[in-house]
BAROLUM-923998 format. One line per 2 residues: for each residue x, y, z of N, C-alpha, C, O. Coordinates in pm, 1 decimal, padded with zeros to 6 digits. Layout:
BEGIN
X,Y,Z,X,Y,Z,X,Y,Z,X,Y,Z  ...
end
This chain:
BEGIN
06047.2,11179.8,06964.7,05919.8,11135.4,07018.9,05932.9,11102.3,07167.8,05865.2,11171.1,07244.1  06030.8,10981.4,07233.1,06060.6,10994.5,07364.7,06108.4,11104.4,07408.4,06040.6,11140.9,07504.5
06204.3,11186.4,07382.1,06223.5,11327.1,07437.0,06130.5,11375.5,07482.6,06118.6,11413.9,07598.9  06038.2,11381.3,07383.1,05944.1,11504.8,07401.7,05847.2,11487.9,07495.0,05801.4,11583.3,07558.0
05790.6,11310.5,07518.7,05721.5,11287.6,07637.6,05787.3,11252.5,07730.6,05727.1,11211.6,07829.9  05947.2,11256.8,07730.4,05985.6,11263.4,07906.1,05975.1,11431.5,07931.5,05960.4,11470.0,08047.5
05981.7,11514.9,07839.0,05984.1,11675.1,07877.2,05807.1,11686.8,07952.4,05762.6,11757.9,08042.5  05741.2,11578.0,07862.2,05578.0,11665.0,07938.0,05558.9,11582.7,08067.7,05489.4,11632.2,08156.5
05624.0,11441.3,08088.5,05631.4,11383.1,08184.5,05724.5,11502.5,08301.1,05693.5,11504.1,08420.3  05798.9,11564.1,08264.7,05875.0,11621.1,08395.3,05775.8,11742.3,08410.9,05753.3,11788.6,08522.7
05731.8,11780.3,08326.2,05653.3,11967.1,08323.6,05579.4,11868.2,08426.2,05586.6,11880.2,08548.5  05513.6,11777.6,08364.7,05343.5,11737.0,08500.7,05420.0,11727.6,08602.8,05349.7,11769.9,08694.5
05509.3,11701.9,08640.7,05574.1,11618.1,08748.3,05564.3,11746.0,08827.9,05495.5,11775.5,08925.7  05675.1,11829.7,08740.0,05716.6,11944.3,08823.6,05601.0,12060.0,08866.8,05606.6,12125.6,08970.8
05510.6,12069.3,08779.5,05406.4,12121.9,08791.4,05286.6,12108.2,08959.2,05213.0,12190.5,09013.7  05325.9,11944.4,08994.3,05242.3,11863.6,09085.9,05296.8,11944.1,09244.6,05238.7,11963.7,09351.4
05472.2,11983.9,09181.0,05531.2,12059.1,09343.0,05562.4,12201.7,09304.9,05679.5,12236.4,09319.8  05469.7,12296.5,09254.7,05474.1,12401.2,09258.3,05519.3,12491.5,09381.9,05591.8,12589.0,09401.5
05416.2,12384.5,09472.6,05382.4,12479.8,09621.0,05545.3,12453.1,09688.2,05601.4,12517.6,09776.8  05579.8,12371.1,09634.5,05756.0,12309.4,09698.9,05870.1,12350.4,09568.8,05955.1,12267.7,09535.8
05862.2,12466.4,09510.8,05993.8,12518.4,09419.3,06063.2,12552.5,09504.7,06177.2,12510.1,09485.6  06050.1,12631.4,09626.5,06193.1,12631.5,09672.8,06267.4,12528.8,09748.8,06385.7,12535.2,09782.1
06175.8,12424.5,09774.4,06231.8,12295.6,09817.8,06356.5,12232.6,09684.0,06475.3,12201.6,09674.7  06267.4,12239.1,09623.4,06337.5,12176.8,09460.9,06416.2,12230.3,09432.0,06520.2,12168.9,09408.3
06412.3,12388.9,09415.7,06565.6,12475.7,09417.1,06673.3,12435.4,09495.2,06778.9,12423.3,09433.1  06676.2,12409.1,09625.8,06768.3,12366.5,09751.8,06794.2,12247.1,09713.2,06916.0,12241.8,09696.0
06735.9,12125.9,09684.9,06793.1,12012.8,09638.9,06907.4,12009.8,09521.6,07012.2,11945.6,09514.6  06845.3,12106.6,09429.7,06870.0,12086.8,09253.0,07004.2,12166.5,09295.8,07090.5,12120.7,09220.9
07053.1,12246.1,09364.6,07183.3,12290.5,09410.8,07267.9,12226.3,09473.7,07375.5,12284.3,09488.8  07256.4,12108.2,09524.1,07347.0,11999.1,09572.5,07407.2,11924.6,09385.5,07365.6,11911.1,09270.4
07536.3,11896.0,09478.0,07583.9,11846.1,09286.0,07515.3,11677.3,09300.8,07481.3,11607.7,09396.5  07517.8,11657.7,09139.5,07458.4,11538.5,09178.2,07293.8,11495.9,09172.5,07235.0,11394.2,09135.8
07239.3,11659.0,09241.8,07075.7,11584.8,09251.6,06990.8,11664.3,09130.2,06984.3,11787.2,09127.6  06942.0,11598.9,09054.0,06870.5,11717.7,08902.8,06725.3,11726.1,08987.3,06696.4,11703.7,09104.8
06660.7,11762.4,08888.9,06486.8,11750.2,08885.5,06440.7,11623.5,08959.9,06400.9,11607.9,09075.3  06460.4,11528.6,08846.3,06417.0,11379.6,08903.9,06442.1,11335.6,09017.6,06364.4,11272.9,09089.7
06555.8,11366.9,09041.1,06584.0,11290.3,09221.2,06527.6,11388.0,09291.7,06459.7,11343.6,09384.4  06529.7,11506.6,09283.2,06493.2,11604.2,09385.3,06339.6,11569.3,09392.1,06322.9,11523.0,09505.0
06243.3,11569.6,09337.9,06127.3,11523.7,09330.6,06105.5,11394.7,09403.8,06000.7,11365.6,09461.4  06223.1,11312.3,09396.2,06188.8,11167.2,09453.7,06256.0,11177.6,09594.3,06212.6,11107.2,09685.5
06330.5,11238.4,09608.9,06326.0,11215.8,09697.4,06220.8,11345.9,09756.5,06211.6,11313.4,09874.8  06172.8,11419.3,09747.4,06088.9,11506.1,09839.5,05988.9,11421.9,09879.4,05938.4,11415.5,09991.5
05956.8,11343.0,09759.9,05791.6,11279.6,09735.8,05835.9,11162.8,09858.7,05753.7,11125.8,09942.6  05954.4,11120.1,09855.5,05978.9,10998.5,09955.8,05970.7,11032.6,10083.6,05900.6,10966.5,10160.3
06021.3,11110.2,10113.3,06038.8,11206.0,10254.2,05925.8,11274.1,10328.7,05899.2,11286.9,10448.2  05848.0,11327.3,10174.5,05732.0,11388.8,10300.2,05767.4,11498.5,10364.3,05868.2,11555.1,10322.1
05711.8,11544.4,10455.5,05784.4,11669.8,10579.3,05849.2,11654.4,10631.2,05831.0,11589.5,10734.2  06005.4,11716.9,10587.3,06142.2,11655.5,10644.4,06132.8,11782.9,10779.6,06224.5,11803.2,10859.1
06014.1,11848.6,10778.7,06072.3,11891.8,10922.3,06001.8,11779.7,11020.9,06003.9,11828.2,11134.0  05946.0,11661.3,11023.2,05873.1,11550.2,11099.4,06020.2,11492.6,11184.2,06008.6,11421.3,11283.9
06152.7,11532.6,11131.4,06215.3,11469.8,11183.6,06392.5,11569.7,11214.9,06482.0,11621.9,11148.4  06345.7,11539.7,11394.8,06389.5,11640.1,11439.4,06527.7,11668.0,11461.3,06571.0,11740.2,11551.1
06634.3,11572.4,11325.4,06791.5,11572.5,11320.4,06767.0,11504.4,11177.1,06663.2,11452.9,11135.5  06914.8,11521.1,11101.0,06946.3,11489.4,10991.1,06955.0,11294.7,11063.6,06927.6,11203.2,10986.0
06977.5,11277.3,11146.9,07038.3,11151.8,11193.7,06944.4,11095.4,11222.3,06979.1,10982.8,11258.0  06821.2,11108.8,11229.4,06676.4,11077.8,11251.3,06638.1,11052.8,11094.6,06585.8,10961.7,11030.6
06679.5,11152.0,11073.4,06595.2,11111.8,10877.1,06662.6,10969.3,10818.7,06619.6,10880.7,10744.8  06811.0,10995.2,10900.1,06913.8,10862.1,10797.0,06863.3,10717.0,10834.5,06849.8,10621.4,10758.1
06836.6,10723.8,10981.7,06808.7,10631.8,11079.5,06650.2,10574.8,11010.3,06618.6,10455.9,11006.2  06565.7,10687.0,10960.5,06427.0,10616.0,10931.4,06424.9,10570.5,10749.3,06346.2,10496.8,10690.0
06561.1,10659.0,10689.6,06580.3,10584.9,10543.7,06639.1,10480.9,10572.5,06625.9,10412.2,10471.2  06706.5,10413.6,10658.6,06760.2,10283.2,10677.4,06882.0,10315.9,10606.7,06921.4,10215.7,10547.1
06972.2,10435.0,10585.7,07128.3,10432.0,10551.5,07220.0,10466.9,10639.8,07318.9,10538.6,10624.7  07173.8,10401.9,10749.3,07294.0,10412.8,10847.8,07340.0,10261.1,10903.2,07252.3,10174.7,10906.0
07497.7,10221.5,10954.2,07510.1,10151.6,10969.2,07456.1,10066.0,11122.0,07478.4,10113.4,11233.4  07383.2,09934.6,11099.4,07367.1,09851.9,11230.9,07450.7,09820.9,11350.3,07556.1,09759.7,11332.8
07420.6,09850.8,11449.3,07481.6,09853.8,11545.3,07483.8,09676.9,11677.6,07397.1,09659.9,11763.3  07569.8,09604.7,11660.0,07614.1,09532.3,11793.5,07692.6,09568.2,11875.8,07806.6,09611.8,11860.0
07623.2,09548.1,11985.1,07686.7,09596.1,12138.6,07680.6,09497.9,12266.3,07584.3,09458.0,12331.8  07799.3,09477.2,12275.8,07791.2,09404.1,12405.3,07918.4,09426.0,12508.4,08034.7,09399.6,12477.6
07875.3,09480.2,12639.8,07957.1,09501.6,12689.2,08070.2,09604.2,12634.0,08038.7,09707.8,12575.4  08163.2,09577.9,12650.5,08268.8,09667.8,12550.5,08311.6,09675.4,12440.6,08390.5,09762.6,12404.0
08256.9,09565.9,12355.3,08287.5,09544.5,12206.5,08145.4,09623.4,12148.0,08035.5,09620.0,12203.5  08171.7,09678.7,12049.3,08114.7,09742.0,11947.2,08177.1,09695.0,11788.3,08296.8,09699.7,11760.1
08076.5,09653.1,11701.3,08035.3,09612.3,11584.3,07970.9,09703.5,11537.9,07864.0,09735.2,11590.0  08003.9,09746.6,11464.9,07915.0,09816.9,11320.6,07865.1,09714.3,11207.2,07936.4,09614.0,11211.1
07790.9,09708.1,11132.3,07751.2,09606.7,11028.4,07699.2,09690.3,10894.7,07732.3,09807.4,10876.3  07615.1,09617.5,10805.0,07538.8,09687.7,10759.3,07452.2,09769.5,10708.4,07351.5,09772.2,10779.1
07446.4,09826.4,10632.5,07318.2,09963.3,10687.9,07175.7,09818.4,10698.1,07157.7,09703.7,10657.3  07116.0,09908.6,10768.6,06963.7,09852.2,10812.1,06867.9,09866.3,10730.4,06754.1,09839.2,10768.6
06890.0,09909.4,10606.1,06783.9,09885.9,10475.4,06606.0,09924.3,10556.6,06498.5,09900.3,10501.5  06624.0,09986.5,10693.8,06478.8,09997.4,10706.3,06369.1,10147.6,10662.5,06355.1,10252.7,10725.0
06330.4,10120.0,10583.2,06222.0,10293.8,10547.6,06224.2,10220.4,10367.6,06219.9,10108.3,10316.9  06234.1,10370.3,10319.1,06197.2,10376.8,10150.7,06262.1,10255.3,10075.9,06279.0,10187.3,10177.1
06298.4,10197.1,10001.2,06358.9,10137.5,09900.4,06424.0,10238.0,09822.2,06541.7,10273.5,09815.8  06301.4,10282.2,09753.9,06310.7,10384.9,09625.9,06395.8,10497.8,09694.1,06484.5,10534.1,09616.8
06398.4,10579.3,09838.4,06524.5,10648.0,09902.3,06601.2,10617.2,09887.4,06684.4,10677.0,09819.1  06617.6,10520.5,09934.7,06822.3,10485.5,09960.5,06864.1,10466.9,09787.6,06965.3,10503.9,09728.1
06730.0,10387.5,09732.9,06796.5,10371.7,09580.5,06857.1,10504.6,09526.7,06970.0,10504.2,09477.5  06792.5,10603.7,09534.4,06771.0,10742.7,09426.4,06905.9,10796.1,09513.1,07008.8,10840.8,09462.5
06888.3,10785.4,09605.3,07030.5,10847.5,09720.3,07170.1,10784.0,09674.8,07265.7,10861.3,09668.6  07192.0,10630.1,09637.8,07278.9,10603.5,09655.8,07371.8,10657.0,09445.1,07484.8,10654.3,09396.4
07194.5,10705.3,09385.5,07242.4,10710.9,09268.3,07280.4,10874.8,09259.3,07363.1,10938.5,09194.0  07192.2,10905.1,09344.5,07266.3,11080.1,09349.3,07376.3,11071.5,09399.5,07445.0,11173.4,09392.5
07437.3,10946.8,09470.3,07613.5,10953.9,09585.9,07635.1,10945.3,09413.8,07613.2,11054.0,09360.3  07677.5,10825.7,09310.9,07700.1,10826.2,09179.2,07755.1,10930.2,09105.8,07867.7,10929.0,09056.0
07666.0,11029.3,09099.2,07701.1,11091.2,09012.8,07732.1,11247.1,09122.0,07835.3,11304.8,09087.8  07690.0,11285.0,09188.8,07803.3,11310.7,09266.5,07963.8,11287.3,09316.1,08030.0,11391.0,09320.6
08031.9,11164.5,09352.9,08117.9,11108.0,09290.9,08205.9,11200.5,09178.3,08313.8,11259.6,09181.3  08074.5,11174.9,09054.9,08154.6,11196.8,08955.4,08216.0,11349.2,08912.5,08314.1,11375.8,08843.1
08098.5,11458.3,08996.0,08136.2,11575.2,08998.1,08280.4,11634.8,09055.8,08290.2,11647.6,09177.8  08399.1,11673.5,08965.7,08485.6,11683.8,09030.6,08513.2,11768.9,09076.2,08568.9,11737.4,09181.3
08509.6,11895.9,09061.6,08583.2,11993.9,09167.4,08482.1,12069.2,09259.8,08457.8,12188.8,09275.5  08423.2,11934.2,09325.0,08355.2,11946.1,09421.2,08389.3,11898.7,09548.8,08482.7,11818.5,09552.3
08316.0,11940.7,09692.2,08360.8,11895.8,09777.6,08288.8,11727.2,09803.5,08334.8,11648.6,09886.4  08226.3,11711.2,09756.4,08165.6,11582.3,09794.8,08257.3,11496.4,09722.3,08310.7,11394.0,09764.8
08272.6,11564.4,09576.5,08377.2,11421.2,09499.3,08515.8,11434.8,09573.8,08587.3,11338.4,09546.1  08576.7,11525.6,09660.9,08684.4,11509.9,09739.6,08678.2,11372.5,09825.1,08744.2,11268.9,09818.8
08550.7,11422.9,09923.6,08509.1,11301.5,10014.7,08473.5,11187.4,09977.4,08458.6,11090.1,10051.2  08462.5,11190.1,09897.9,08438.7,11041.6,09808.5,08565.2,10979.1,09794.5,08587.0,10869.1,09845.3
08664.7,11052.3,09718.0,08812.3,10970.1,09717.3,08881.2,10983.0,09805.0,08992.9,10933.2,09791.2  08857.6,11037.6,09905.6,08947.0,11005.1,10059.2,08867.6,10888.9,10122.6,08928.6,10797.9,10178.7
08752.2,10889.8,10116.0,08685.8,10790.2,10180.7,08722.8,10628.1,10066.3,08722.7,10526.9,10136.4  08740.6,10609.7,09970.0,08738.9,10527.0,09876.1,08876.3,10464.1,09884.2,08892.3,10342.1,09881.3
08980.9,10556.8,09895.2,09139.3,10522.0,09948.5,09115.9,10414.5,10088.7,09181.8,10310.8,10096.1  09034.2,10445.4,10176.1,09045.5,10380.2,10286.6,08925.1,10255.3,10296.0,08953.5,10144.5,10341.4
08810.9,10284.3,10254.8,08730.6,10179.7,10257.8,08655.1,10065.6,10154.0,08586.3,09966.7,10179.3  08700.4,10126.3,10026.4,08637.3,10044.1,09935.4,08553.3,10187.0,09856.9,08549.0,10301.7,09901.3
08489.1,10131.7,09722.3,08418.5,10223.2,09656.2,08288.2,10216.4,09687.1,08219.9,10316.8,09707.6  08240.8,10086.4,09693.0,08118.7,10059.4,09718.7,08041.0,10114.9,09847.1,07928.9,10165.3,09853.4
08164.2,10082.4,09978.6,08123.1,10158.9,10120.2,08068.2,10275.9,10103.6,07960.1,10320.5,10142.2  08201.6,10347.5,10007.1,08233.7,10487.4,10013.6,08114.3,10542.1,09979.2,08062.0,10627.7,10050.5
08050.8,10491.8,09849.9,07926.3,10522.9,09786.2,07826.5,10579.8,09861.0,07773.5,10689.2,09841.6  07790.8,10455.6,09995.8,07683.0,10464.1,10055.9,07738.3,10550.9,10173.3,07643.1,10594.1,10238.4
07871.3,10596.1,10228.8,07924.5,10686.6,10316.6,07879.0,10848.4,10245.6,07865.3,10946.0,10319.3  07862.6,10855.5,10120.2,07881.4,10962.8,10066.8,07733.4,10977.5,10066.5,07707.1,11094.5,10094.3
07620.6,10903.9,10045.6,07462.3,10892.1,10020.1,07459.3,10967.4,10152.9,07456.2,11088.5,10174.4  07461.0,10868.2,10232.2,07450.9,10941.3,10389.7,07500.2,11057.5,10414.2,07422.1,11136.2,10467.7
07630.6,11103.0,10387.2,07634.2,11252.8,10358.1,07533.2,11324.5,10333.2,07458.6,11369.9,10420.0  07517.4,11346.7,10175.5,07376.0,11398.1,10098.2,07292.4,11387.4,10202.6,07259.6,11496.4,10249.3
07255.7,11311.3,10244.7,07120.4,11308.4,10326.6,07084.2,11440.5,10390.2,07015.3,11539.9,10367.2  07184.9,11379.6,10503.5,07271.9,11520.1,10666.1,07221.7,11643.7,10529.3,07117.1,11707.5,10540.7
07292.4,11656.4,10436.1,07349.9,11783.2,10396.3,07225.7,11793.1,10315.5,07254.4,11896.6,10255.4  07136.8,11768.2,10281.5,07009.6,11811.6,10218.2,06901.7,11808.4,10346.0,06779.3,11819.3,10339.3
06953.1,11797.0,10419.0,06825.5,11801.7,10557.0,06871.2,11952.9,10601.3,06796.6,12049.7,10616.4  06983.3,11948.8,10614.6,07033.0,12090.5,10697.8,07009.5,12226.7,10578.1,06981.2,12343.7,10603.7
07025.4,12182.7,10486.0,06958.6,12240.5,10371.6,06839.3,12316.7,10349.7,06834.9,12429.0,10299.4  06751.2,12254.3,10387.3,06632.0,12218.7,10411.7,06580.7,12286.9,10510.7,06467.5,12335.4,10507.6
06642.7,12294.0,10585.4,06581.4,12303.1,10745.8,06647.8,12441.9,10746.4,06570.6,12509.5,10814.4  06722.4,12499.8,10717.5,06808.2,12674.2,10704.8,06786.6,12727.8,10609.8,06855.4,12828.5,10593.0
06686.0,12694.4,10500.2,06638.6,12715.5,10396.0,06722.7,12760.6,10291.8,06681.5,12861.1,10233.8  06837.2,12709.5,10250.2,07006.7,12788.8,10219.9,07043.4,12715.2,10157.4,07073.3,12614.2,10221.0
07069.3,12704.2,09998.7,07122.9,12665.3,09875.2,07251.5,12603.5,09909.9,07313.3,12667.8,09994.7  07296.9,12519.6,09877.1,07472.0,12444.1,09863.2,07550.8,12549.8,09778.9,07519.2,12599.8,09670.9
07641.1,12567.0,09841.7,07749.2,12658.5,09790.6,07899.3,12632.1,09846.0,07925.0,12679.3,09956.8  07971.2,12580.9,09797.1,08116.8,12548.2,09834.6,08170.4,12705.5,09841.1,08153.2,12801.3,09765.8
08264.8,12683.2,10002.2,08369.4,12765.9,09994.8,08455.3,12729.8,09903.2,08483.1,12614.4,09870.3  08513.6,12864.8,09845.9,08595.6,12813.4,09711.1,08716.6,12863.9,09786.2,08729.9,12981.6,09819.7
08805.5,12766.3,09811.0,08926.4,12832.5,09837.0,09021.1,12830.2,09751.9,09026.6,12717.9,09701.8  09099.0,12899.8,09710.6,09212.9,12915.7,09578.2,09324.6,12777.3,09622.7,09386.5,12738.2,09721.6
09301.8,12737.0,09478.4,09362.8,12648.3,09424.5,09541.1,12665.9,09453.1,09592.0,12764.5,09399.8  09642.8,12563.9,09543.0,09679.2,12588.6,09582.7,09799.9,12575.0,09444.4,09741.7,12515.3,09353.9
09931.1,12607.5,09405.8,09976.7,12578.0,09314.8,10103.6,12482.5,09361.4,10184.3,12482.5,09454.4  10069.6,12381.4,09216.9,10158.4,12248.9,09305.0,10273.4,12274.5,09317.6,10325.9,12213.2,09410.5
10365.1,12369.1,09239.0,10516.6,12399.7,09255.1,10581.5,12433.3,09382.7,10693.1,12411.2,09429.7  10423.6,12524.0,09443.7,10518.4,12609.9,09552.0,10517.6,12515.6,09697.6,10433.1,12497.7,09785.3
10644.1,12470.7,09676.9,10659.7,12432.6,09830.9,10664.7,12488.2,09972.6,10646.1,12434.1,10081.6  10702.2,12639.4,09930.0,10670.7,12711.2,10072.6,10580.7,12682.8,10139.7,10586.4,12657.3,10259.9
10462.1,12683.5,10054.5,10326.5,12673.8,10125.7,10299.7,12504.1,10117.0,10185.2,12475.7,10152.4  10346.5,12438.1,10094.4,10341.5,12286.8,10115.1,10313.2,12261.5,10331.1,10418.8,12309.1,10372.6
10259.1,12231.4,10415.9,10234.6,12179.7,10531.2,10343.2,12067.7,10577.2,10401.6,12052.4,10684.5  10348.5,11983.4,10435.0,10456.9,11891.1,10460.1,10580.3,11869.1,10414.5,10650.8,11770.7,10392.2
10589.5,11990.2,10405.9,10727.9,12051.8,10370.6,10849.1,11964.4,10374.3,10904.3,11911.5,10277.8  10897.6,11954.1,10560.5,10970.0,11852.6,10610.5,11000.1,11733.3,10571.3,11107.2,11686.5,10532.8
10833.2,11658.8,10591.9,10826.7,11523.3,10573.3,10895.1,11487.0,10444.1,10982.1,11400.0,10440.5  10840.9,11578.5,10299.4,10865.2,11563.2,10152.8,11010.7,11595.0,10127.4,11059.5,11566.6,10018.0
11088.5,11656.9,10229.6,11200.8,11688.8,10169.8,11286.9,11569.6,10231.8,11389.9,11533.5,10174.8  11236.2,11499.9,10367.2,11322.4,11437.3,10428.2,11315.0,11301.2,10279.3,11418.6,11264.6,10223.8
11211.2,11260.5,10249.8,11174.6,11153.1,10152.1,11209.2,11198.0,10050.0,11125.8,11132.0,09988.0  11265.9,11260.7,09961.6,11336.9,11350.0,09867.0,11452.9,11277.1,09879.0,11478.9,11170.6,09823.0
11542.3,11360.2,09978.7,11691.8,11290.9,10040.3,11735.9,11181.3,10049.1,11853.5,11144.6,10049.1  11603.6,11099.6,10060.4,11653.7,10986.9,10135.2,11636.1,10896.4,09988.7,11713.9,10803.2,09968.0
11517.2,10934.2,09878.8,11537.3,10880.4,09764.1,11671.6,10928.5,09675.5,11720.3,10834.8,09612.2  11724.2,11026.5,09662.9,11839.7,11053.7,09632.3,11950.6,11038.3,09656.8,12051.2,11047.4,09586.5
11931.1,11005.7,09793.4,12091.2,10915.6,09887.3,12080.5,10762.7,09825.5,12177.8,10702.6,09780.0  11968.7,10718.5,09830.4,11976.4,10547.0,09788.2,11970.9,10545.6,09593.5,11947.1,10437.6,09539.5
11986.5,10628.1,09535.8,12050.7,10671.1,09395.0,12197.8,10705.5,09365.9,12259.5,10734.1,09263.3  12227.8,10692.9,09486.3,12375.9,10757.1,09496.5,12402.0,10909.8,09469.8,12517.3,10942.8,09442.0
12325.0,10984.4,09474.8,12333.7,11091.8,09465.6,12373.1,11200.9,09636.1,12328.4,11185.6,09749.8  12452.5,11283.6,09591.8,12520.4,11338.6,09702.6,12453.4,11493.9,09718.0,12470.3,11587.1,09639.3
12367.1,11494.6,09850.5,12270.1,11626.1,09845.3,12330.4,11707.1,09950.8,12386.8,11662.5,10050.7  12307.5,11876.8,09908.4,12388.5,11978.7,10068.3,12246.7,12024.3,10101.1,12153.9,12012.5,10021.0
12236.9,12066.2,10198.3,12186.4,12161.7,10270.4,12185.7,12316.1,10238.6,12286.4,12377.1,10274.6  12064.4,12403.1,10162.4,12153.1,12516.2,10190.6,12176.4,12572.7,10297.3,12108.1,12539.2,10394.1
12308.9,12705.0,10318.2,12352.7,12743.3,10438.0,12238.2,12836.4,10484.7,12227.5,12831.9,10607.3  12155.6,12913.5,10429.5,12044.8,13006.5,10538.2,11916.4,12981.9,10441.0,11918.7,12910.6,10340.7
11833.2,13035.7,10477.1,11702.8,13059.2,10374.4,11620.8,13134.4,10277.7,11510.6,13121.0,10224.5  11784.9,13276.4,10274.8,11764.1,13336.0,10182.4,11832.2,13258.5,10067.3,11789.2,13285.0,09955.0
11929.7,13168.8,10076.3,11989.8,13074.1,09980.1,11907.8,12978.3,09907.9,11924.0,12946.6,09790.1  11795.4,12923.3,10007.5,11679.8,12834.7,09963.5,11574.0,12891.4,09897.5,11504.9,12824.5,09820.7
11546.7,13047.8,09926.3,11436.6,13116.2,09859.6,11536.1,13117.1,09706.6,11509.9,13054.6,09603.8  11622.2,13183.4,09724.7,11669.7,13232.0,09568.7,11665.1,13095.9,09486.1,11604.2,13104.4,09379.4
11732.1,12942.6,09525.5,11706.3,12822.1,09452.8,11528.2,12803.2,09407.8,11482.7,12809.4,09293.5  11462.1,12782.6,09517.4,11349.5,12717.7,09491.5,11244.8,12824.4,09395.2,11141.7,12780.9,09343.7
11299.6,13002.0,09377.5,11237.7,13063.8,09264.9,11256.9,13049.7,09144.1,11183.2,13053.3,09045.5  11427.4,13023.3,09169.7,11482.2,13013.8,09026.5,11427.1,12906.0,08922.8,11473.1,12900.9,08808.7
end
């Protein structure tokens, strides 16, 4: 019985932005945003071409952080909570479950950002993302689509970047084990070990 009138509740809903399906398409392709948010937030926004940068839209949802300035010190604070309510709310619940999408690029940025600032920051670092990235969206008329780059495989150290660093920290955990490590003599010696 509730099912069935949240299904005629979304048909009316969706029905009301016919003239805006491909708006709704471009949203509903960001991970994270379904029907419902995409709707709320369109309905919140209005004509996102009224505003002539993604940093203009963040600035009038009030999810960017407050700024003190004096002289040479700079303070960041708060976001400024000034524009929608119901925006930043639906935004910070699309950062949510975005987040939770994993082999995505946003849930990347989410746990690099979360390592360094907290989850909660991160949350609203990641909302503000979405924003930028559903405005530019928007505005190039062009679906979200991750470059997929191949999955790198964890064994192979060749292609490791930190090659060095990991081997020097290797050594140095194995020297303080008492363990006695060589060098091999060239790097066809190291290819044949590290295949085997």
């Amino acid at each position: 019985m509730i099912d069935a009138k949240v299904v005629e509740i979304d048909t009316e809903v969706i029905a009301g932005f016919v003239d805006r399906c491909d708006d709704l398409a471009i949203l509903t392709s960001i991970p994270g945003i379904g029907v419902t948010s995409a709707v709320t937030i369109l309905a919140e926004i209005g004509n996102y071409r009224d505003f002539p940068s993604a940093e203009k839209l963040a600035a009038w949802c009030g999810i960017v952080p407050s700024v003190y300035q004096s002289a040479d010190t700079l303070r960041t604070g708060t976001i400024t909570k000034q524009g929608s309510r119901q925006l930043r709310w639906i935004l910070v619940e699309v950062a949510h479950a975005a987040a939770r999408t994993k082999p995505s690029a946003l849930h990347r940025y989410f746990v690099r950002l979360q390592r360094r600032i907290g989850y909660l920051k991160a949350i609203v670092a990641l909302a503000h993302k979405i924003l930028h990235l559903l405005w530019h969206l928007l505005i190039n008329r062009e679906c979200y689509g991750e470059s997929h780059r191949p999955e790198k495989i964890k064994g192979d150290l060749l292609e490791d970047k930190n090659l060095h660093r990991r081997e020097r920290s290797a050594i140095a955990l194995l020297t303080r084990l008492n363990y006695v490590t060589t060098k091999p003599r060239n790097d066809i010696e190291f290819k044949g070990w590290q295949g085997g």
